[in-house]
TITIKOL-239849 format. One record per residue (C-alpha): x, y, z; residue in three letters; residue number from 0. Coordinates in nm, 2 decimals. Layout:
N
<atom u="X" v="Y" w="Z" aa="Ala" i="NUM"/>
...
***
This chain:
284
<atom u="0.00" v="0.00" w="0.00" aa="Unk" i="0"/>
<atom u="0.17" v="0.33" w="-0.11" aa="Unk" i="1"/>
<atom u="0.18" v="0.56" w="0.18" aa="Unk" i="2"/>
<atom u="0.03" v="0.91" w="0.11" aa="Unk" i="3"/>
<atom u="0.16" v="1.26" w="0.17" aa="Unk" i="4"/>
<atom u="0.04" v="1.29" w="0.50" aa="Unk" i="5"/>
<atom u="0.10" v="0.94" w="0.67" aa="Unk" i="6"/>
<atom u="0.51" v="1.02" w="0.53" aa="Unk" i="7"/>
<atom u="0.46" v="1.35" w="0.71" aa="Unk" i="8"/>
<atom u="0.35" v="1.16" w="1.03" aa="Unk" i="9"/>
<atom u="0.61" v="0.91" w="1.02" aa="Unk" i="10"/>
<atom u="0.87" v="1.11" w="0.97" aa="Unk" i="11"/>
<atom u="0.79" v="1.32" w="1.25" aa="Unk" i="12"/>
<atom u="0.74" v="1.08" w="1.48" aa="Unk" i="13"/>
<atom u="1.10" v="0.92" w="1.41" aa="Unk" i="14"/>
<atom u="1.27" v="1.28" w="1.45" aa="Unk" i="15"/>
<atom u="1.06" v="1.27" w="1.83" aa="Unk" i="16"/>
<atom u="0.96" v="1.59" w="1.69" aa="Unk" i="17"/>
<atom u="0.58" v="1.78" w="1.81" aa="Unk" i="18"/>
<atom u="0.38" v="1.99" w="1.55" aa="Unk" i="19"/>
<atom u="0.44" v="2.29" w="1.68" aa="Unk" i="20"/>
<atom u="0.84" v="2.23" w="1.67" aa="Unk" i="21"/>
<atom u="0.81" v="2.11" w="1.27" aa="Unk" i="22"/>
<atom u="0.60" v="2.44" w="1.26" aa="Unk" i="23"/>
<atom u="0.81" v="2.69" w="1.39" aa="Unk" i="24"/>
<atom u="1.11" v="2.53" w="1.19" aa="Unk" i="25"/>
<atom u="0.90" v="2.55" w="0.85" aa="Unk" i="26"/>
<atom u="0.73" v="2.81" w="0.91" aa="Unk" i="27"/>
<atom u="0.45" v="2.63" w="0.78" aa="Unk" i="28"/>
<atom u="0.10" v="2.70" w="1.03" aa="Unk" i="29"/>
<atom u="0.04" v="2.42" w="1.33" aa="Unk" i="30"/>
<atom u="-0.36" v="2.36" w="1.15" aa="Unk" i="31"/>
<atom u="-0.23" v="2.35" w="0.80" aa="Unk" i="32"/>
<atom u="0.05" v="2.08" w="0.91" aa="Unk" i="33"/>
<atom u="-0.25" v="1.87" w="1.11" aa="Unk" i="34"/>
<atom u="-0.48" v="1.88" w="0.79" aa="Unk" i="35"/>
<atom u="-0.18" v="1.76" w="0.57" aa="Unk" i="36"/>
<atom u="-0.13" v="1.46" w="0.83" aa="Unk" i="37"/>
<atom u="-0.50" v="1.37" w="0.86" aa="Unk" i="38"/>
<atom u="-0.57" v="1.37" w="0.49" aa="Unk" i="39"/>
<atom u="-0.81" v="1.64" w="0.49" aa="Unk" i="40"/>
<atom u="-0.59" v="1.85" w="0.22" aa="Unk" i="41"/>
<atom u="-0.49" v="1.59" w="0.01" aa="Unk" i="42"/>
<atom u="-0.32" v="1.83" w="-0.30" aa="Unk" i="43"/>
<atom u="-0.12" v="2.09" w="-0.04" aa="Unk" i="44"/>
<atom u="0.06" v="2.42" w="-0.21" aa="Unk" i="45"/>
<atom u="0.37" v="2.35" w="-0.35" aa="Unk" i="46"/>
<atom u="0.59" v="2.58" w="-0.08" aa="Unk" i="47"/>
<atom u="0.42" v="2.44" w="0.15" aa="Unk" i="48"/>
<atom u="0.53" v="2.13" w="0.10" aa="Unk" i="49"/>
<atom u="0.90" v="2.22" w="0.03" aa="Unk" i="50"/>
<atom u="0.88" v="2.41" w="0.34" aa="Unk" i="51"/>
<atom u="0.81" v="2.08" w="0.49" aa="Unk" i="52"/>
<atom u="1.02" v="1.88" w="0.34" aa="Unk" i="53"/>
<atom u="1.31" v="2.09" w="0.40" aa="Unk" i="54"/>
<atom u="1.32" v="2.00" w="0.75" aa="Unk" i="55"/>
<atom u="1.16" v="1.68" w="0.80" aa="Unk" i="56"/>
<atom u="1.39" v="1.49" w="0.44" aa="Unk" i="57"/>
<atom u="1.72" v="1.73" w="0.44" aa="Unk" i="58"/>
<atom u="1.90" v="1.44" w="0.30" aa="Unk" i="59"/>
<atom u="1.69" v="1.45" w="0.01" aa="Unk" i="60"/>
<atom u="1.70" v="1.83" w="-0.09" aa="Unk" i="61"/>
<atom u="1.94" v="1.79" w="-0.40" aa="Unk" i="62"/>
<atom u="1.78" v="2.07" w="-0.58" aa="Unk" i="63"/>
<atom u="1.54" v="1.84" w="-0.79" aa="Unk" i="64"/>
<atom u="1.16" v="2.00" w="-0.89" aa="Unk" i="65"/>
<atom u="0.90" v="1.89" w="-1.07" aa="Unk" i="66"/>
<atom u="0.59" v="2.00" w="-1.21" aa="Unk" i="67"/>
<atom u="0.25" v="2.04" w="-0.99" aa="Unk" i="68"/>
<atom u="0.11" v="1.73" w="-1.16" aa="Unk" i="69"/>
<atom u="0.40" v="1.51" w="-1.18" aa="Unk" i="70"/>
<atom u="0.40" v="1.60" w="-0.75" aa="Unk" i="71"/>
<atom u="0.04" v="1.52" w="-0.70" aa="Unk" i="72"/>
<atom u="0.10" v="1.16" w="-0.86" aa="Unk" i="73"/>
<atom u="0.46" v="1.08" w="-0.61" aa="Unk" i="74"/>
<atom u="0.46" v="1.05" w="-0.21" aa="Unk" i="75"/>
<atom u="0.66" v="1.33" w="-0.07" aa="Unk" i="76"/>
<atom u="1.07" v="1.33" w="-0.21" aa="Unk" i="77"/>
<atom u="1.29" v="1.56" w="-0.32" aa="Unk" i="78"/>
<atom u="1.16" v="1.86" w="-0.39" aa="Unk" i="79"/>
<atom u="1.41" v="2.19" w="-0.47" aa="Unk" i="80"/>
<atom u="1.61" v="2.40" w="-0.18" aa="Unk" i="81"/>
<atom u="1.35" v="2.64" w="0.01" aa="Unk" i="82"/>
<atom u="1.52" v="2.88" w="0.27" aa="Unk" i="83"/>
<atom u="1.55" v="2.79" w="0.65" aa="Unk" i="84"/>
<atom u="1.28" v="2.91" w="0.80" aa="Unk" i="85"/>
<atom u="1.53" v="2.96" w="1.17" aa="Unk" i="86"/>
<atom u="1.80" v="3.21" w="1.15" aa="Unk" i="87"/>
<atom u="2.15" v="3.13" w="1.04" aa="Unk" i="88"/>
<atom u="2.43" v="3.23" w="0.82" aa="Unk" i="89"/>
<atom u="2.44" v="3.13" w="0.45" aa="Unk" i="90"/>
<atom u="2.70" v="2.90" w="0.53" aa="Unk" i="91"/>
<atom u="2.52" v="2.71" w="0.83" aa="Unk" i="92"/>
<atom u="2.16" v="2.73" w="0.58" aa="Unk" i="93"/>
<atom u="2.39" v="2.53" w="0.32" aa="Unk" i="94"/>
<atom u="2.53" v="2.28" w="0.59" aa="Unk" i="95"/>
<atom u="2.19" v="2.19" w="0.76" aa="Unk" i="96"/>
<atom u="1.99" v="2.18" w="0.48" aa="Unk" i="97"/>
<atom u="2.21" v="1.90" w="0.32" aa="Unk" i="98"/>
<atom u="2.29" v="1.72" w="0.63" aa="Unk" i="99"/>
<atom u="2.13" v="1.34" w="0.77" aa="Unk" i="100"/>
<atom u="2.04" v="1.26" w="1.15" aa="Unk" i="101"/>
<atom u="2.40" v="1.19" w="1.27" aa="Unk" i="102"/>
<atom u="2.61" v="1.46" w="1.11" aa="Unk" i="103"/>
<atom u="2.46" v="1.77" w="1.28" aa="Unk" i="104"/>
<atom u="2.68" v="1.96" w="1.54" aa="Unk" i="105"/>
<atom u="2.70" v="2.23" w="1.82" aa="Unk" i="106"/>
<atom u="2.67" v="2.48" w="1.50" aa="Unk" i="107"/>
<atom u="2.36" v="2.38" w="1.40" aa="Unk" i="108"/>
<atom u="2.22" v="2.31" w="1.78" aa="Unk" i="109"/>
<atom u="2.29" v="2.69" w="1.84" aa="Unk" i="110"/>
<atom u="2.11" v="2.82" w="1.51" aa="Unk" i="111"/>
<atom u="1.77" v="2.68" w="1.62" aa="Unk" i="112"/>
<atom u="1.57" v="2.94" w="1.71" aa="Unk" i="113"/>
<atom u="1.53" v="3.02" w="2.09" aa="Unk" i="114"/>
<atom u="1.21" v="2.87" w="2.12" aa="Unk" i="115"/>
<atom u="1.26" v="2.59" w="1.99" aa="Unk" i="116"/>
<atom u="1.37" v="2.27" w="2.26" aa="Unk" i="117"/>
<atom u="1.64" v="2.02" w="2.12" aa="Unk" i="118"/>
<atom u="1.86" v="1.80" w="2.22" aa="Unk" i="119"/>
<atom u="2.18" v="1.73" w="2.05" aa="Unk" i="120"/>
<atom u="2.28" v="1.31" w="2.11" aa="Unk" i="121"/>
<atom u="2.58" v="1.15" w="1.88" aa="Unk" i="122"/>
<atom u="2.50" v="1.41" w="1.59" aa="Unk" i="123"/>
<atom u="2.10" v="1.37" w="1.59" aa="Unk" i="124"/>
<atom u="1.87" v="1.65" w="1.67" aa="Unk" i="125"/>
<atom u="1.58" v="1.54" w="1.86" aa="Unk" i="126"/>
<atom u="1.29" v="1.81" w="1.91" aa="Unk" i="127"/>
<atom u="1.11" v="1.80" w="2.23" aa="Unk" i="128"/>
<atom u="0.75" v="1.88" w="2.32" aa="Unk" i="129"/>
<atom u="0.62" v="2.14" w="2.63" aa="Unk" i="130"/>
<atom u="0.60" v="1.91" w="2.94" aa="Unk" i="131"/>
<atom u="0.30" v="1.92" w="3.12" aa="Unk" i="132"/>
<atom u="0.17" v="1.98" w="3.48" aa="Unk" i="133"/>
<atom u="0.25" v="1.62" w="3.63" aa="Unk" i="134"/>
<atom u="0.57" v="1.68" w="3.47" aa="Unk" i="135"/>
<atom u="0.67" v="2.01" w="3.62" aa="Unk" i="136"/>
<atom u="0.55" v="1.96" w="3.94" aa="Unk" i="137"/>
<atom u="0.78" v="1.64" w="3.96" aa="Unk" i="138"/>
<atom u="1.08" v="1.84" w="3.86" aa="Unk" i="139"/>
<atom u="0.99" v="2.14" w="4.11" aa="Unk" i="140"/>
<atom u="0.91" v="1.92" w="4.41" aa="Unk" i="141"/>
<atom u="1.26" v="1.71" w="4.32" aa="Unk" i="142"/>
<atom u="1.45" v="2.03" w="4.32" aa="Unk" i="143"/>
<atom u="1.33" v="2.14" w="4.63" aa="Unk" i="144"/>
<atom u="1.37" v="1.90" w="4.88" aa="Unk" i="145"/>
<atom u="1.72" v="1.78" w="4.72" aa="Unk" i="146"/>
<atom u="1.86" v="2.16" w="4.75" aa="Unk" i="147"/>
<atom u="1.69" v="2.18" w="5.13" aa="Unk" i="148"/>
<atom u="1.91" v="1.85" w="5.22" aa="Unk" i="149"/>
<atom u="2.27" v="2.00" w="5.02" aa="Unk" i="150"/>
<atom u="2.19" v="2.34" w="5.20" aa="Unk" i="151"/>
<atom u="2.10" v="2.19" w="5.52" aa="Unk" i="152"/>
<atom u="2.48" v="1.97" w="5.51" aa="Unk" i="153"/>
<atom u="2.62" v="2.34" w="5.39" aa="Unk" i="154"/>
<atom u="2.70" v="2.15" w="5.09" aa="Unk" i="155"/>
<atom u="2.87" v="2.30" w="4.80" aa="Unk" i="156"/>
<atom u="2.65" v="2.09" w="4.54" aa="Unk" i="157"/>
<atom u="2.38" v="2.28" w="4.32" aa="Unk" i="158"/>
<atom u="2.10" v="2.15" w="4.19" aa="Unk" i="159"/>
<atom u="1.94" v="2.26" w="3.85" aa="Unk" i="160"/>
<atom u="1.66" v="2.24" w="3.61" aa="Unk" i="161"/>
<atom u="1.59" v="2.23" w="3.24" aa="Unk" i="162"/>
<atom u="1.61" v="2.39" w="3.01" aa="Unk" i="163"/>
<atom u="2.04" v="2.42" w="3.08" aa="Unk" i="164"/>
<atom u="2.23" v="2.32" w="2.82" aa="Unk" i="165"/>
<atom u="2.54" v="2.02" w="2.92" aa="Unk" i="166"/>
<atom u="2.79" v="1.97" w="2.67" aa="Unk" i="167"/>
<atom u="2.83" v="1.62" w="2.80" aa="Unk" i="168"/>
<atom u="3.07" v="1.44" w="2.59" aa="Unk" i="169"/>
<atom u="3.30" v="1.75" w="2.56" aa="Unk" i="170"/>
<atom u="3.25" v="1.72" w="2.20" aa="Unk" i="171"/>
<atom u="3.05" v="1.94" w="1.94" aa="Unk" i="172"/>
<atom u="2.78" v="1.64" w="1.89" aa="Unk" i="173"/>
<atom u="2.60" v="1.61" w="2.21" aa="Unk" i="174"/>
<atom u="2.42" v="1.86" w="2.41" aa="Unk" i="175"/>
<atom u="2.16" v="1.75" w="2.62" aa="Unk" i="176"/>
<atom u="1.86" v="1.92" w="2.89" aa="Unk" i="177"/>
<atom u="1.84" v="1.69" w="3.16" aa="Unk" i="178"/>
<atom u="1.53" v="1.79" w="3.43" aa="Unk" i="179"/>
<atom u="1.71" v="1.80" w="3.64" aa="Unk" i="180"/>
<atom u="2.09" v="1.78" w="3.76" aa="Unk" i="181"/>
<atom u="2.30" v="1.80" w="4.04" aa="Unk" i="182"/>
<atom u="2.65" v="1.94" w="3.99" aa="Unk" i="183"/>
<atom u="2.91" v="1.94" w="4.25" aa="Unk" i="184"/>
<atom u="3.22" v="2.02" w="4.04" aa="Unk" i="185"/>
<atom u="3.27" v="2.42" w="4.02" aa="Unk" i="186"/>
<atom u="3.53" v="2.32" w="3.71" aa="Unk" i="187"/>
<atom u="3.23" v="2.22" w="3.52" aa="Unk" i="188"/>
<atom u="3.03" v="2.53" w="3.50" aa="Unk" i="189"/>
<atom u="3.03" v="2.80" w="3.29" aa="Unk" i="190"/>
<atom u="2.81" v="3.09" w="3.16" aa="Unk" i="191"/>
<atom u="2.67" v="2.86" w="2.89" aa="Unk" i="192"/>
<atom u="2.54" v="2.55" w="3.14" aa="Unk" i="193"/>
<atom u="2.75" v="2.22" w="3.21" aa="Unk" i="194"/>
<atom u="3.05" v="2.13" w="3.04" aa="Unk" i="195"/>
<atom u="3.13" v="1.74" w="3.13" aa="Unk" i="196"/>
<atom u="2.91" v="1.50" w="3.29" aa="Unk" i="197"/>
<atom u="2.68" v="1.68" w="3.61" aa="Unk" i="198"/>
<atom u="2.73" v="1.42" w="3.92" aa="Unk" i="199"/>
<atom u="2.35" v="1.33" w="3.95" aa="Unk" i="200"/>
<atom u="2.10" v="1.34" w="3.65" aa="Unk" i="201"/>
<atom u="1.72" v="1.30" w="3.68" aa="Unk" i="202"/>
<atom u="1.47" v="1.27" w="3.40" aa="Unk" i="203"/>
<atom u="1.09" v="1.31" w="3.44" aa="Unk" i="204"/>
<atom u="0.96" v="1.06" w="3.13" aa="Unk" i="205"/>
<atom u="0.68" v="1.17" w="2.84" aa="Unk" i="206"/>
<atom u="0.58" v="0.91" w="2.64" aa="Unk" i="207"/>
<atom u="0.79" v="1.13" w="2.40" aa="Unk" i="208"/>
<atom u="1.10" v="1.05" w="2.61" aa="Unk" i="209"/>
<atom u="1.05" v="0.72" w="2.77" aa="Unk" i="210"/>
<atom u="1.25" v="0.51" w="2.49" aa="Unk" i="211"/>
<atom u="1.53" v="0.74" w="2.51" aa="Unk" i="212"/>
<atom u="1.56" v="0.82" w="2.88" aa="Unk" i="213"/>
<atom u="1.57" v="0.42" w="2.93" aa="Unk" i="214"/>
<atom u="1.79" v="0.33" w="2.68" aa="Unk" i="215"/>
<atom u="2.06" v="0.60" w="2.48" aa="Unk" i="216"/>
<atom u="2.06" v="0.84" w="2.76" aa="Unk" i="217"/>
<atom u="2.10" v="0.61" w="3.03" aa="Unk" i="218"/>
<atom u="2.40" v="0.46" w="2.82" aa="Unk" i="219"/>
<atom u="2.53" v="0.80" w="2.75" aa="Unk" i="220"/>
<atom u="2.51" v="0.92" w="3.10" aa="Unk" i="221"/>
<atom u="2.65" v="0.61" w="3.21" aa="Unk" i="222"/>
<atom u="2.97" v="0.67" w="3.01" aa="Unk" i="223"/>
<atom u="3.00" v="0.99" w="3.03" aa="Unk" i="224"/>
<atom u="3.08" v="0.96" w="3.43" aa="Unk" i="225"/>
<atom u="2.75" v="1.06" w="3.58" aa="Unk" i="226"/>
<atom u="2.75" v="0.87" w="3.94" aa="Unk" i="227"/>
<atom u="2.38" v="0.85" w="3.98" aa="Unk" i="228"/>
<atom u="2.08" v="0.83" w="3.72" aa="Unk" i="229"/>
<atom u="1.75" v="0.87" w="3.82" aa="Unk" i="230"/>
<atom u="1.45" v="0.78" w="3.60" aa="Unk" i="231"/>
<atom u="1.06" v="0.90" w="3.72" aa="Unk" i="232"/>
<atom u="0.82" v="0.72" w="3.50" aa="Unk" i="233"/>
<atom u="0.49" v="0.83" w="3.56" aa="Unk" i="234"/>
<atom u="0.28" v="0.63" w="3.35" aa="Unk" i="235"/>
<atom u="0.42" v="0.32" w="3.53" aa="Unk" i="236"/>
<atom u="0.41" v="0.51" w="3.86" aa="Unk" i="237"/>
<atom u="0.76" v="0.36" w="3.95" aa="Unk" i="238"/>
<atom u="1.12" v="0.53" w="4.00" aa="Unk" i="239"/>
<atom u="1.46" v="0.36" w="3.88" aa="Unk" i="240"/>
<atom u="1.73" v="0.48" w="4.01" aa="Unk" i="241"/>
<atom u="2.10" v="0.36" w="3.88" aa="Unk" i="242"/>
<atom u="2.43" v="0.47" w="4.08" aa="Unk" i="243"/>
<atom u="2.70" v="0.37" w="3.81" aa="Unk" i="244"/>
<atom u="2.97" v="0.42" w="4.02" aa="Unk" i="245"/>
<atom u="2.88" v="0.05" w="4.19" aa="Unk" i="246"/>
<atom u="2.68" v="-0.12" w="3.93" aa="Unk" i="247"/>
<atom u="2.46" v="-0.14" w="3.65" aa="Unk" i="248"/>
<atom u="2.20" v="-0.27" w="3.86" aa="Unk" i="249"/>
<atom u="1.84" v="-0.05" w="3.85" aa="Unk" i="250"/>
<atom u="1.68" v="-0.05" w="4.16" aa="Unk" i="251"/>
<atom u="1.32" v="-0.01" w="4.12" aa="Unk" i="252"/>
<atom u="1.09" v="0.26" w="4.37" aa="Unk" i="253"/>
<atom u="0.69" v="0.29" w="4.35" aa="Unk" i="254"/>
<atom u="0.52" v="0.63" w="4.41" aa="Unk" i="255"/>
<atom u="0.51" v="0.49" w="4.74" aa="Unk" i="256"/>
<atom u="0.88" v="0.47" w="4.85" aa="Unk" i="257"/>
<atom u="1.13" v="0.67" w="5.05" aa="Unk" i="258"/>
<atom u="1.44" v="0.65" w="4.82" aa="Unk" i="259"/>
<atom u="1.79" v="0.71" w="4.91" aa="Unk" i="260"/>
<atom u="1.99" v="0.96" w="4.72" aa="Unk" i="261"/>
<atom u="2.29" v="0.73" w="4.71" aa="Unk" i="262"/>
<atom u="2.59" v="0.93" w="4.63" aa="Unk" i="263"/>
<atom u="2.51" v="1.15" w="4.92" aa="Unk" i="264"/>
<atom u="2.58" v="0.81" w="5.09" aa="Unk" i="265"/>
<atom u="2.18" v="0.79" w="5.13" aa="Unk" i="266"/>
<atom u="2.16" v="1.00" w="5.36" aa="Unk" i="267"/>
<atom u="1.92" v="1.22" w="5.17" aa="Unk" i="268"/>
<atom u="1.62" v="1.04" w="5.15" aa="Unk" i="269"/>
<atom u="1.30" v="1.12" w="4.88" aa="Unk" i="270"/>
<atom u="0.95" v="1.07" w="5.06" aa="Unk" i="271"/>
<atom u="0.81" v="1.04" w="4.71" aa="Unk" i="272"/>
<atom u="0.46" v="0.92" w="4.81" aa="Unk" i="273"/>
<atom u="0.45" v="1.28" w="4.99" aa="Unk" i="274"/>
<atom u="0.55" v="1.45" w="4.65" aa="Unk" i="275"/>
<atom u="0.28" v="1.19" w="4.48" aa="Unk" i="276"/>
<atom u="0.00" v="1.30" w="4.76" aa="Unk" i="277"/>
<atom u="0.09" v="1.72" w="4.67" aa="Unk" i="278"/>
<atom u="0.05" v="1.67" w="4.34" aa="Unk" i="279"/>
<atom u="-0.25" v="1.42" w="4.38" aa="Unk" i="280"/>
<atom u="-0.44" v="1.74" w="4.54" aa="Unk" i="281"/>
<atom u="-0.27" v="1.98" w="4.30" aa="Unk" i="282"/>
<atom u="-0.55" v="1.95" w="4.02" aa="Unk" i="283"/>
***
């Protein structure tokens, strides 16, 4: 079955973990014009439109090919001719990311996203990410909170903070990621821009947007970059897993009812999580 304009659209966005509105503001192309494409209900869309499109969802297929209206309406979406960026950039960085694949993008091209737009950068792939939600926040704020109570309470040197702060944590121009939240204990590792190296503590607060890359790459990449303790909140399961790398690779598994040790404070720091789970129970 051939698939249609609009199912390619879909697809595609879906494998770049990117949201409507991020596609939108990158194409310039209207969040309900994008959303009628995808469900079908324009079926012959205009043809910048679709180059608009195309130019960020299939760079690796803008080779300066065009074609007629007719010969379009009769092929899926491909390549289609160069359209401008619809993000501000130099010429030069407009070339480069327009002809570049997932994998070859770099810090360059991370900072000429507009400022609006949320990305990570992991091994050369951009991944867009969606607005969290309430459930979401309140996790991270609540998290903050008591774990920078605890470090000031010790007169602790640590900090802890929240997303969106850029860590350059490979030390490379190919990764920058926005953990929720981090704890960072190492003044060396801070500058103006955010986190250069790997933070000490990292926790991430999943979305079903997330959830296959918090518990798979970024685990692995935190892991080897030389973050000591990796905390994952899953909130469709209702469970925590927490990893502290500098013993094992074994998760240790927490329900929304636990007290959980912070472990490289030696545990001493304890998380009443079914306290945070009760807050935000009665929030909304």
């Amino acid at each position: 079955m051939t698939e249609n304009m609009g199912e390619r659209i879909k697809r595609r966005k879906e494998e770049l973990g990117m949201t409507t509105s991020a596609l939108a503001k990158l194409s310039g192309v209207p969040v309900g014009t994008i959303n009628k494409i995808m469900t079908g209900e324009t079926k012959s869309p205009r043809y910048d439109t679709l180059a608009a499109l195309e130019k960020v969802l299939f760079p690796e297929e803008q080779r300066g090919v065009s074609y007629s209206y007719n010969e379009r309406a009769a092929k899926p979406i491909g390549c289609v001719r160069e359209g401008n960026l619809s993000y501000t950039a130099s010429r030069q960085d407009e070339k480069e990311i327009g002809t570049k694949k997932q994998g070859e993008y770099t810090l360059t091209d991370y900072y000429a996203l507009p400022e609006d737009v949320r990305a990570e950068l992991i091994d050369g792939e951009l991944i867009f990410m969606e607005a969290p939600d309430f459930a979401h926040q309140f996790i991270i704020s609540e998290l903050s909170f008591l774990l920078t109570s605890y470090i000031r309470q010790k007169q602790g040197t640590c900090l802890v903070l929240t997303s969106p702060l850029d860590v350059q944590l490979d030390c490379d121009d190919r990764t920058m990621v926005q953990p929720d939240i981090l704890v960072s204990c190492q003044r060396e590792r801070r500058n103006t821009r955010g986190i250069y190296g790997a933070p000490d503590m990292v926790i991430e607060v999943t979305s079903p947007s997330t959830k296959k890359r918090d518990y798979s790459k970024k685990m692995v990449k935190y892991m080897e970059a030389g973050v000591r303790e990796y905390w994952i909140v899953d909130l469709q399961k209702r469970v925590l897993i927490t990893y502290f790398f500098e013993e094992d690779m074994i998760p240790h598994v927490y329900t929304f009812e636990s007290e959980i040790p912070v472990r490289m404070f030696q545990a001493e720091c304890k998380i009443d999580f079914k306290g945070i789970a009760e807050r935000m129970q009665g929030s909304y």
